[in-house]
RODO-2510 file (C-alpha; in nm, 4 decimals, decimal comma):
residues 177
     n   res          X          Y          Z
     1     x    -2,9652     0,5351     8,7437
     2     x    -2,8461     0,5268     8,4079
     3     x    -3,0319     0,2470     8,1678
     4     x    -2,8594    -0,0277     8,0002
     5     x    -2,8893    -0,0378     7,6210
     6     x    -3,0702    -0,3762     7,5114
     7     x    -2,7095    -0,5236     7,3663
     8     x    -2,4618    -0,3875     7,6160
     9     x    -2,2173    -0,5378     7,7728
    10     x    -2,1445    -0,3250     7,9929
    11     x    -2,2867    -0,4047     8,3439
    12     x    -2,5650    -0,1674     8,5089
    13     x    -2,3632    -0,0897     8,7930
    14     x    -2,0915     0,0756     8,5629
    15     x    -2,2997     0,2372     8,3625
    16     x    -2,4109     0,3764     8,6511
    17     x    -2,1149     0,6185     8,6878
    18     x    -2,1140     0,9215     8,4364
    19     x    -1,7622     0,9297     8,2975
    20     x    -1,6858     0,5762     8,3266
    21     x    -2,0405     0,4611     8,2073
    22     x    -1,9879     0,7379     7,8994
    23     x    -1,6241     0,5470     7,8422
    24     x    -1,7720     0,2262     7,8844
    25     x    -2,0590     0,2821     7,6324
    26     x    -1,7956     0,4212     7,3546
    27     x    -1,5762     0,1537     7,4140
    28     x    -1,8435    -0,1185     7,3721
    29     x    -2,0042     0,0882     7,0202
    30     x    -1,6328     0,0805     6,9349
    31     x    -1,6012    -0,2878     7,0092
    32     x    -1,9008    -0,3789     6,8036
    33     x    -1,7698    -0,1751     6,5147
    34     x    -1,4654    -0,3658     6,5297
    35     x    -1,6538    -0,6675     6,5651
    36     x    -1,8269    -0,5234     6,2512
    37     x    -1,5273    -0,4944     6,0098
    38     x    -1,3472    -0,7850     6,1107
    39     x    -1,7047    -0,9742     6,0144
    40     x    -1,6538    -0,7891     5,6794
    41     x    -1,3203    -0,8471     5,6503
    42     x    -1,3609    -1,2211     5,6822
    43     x    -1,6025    -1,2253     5,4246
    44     x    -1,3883    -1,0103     5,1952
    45     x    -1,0819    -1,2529     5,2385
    46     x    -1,3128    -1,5623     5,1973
    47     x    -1,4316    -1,4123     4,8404
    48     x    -1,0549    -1,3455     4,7637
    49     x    -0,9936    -1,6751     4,5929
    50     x    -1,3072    -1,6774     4,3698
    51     x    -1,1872    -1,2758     4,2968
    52     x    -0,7814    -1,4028     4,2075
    53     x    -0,9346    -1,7138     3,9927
    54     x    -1,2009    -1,4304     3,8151
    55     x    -0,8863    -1,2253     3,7969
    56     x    -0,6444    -1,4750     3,6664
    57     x    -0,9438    -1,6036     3,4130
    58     x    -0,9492    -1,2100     3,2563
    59     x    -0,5562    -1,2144     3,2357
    60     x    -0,5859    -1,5177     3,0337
    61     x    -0,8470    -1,4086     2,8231
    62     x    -0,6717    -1,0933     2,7685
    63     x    -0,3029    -1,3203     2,6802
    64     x    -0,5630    -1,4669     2,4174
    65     x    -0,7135    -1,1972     2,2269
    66     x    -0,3024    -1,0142     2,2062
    67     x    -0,2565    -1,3689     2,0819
    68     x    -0,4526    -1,3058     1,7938
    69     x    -0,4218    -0,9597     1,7698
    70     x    -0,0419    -1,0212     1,7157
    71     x    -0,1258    -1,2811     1,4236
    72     x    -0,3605    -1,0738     1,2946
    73     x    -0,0763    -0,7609     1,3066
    74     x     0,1525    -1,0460     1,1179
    75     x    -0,0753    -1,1265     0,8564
    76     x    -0,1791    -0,7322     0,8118
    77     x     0,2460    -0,6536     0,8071
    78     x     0,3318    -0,9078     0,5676
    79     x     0,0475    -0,8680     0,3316
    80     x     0,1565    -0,4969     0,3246
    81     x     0,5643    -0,5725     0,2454
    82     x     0,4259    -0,7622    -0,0625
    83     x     0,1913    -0,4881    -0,1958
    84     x     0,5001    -0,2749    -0,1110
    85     x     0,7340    -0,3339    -0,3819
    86     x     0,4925    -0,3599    -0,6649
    87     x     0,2820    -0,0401    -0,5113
    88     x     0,6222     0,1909    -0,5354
    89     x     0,6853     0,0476    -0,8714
    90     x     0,3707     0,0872    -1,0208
    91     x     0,3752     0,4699    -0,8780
    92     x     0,7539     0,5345    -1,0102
    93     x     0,6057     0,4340    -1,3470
    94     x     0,2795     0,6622    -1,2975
    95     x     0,3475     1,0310    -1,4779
    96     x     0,1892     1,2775    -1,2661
    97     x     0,0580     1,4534    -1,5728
    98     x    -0,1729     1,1731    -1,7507
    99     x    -0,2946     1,1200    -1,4039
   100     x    -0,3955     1,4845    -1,4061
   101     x    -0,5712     1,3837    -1,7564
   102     x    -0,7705     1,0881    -1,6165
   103     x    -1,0763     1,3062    -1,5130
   104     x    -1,1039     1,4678    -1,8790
   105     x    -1,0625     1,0943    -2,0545
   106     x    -1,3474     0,9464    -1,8042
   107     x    -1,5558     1,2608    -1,8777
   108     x    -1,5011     1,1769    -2,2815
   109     x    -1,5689     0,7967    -2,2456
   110     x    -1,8865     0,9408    -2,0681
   111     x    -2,0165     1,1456    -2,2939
   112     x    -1,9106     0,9993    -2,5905
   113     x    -1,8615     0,6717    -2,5972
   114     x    -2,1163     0,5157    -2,3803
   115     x    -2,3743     0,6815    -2,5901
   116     x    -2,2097     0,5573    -2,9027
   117     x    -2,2279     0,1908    -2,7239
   118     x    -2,5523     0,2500    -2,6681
   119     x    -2,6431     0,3430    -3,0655
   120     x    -2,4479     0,0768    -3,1869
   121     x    -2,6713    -0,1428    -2,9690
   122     x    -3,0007     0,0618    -3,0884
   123     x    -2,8635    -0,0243    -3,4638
   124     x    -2,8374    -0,3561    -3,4170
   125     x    -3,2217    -0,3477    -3,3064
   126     x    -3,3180    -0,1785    -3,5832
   127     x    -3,1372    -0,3904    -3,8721
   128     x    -3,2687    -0,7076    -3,7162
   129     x    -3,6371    -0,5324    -3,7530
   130     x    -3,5276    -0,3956    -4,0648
   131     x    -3,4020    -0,7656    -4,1904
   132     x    -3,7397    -0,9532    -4,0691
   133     x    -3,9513    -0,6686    -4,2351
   134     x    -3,7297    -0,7436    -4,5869
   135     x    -3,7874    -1,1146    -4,5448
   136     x    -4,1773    -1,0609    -4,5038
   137     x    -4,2050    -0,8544    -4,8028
   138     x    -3,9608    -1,1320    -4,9890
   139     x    -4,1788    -1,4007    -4,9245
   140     x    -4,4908    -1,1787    -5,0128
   141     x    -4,3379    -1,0833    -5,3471
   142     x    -4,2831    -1,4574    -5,4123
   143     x    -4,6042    -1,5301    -5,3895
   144     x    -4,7040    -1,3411    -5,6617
   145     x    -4,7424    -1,4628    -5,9810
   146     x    -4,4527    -1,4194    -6,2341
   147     x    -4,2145    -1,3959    -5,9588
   148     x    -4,0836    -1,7347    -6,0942
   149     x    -4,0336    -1,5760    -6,4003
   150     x    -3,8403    -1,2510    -6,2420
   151     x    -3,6132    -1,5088    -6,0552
   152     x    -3,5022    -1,6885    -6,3454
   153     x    -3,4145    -1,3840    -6,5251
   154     x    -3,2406    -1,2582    -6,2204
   155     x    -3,0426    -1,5483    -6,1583
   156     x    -2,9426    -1,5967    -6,5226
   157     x    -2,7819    -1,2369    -6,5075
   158     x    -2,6013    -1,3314    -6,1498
   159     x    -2,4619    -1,6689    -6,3357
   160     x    -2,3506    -1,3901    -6,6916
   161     x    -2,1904    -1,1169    -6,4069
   162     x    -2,0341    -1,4602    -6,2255
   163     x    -1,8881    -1,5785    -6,5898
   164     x    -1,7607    -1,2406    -6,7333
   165     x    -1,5848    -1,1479    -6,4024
   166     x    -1,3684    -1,4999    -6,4216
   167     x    -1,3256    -1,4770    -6,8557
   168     x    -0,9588    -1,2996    -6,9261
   169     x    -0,9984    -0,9660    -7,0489
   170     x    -0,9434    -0,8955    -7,4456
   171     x    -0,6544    -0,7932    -7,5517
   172     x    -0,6755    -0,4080    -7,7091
   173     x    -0,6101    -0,3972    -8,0708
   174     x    -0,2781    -0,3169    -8,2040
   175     x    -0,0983    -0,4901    -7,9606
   176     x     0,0894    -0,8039    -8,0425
   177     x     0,1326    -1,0747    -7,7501
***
């Protein structure tokens, strides 16, 4: 005698027989299969709705971000029509051969006239130092005796050259006014 499986429903007497015990046993694995997916199945369509909400959630997302995306494409578009007009104008207006000459008037501001910046600022340096070092030896020089004499005589010939500069000139002789 044939033995029952421990879940069959398929009685021992029927089993019993060979083809119809064989047909019986595939039947009944074919039964629990089906059992099987329709289990499945149930669970799949009770997970549906939370899947459609997930799924309608993304779509709305999605609506969002074109939302912006199409402002942002509007802002980018009309930002670009007003550089537009100026941008052809300014490159109607541009001749093609002083662009060409832009690279040899950059390399000549480089090599020439930063470095004269930079001696103009190294001069400036150097007559400040050279203006402190004059006003150190002035007040030296003043110290010494007589220089009260030297500056009245030097000031008395500044107030002559001041005088003869605003006096009219002599007329030459032999000329009649």
């Amino acid at each position: 005698m044939a033995k029952k499986p421990d879940a069959s429903r398929v009685p021992s007497a029927v089993g019993a027989i060979p083809v119809v015990g064989d047909l019986m046993r595939s039947a009944d694995a074919q039964a629990r299969w089906m059992q099987e997916m329709l289990e499945q199945n149930a669970r799949l369509i009770g997970q549906f709705p939370a899947t459609m909400k997930t799924f309608n959630d993304s779509i709305e997302r999605f609506n969002q971000t074109i939302g912006r995306l199409d402002r942002a494409v509007t802002s980018i578009e009309t930002a670009t029509k007003n550089l537009t007009g100026p941008m052809e104008k300014v490159l109607g207006s541009i001749d093609p051969k002083a662009l060409r000459e832009i690279p040899e008037v950059l390399d000549a501001l480089r090599k020439e006239a930063v470095p004269a910046m930079r001696a103009a600022t190294d001069t400036q340096k150097q007559v400040a130092i050279l203006q402190s070092t004059i006003e150190r030896v002035l007040t030296i020089l003043s110290e010494l005796p007589g220089a009260g004499m030297l500056r009245r005589l030097t000031s008395a010939r500044d107030a002559d050259d001041a005088t003869a500069s605003v006096r009219p000139k002599a007329d030459k002789p032999g000329k009649a006014r």
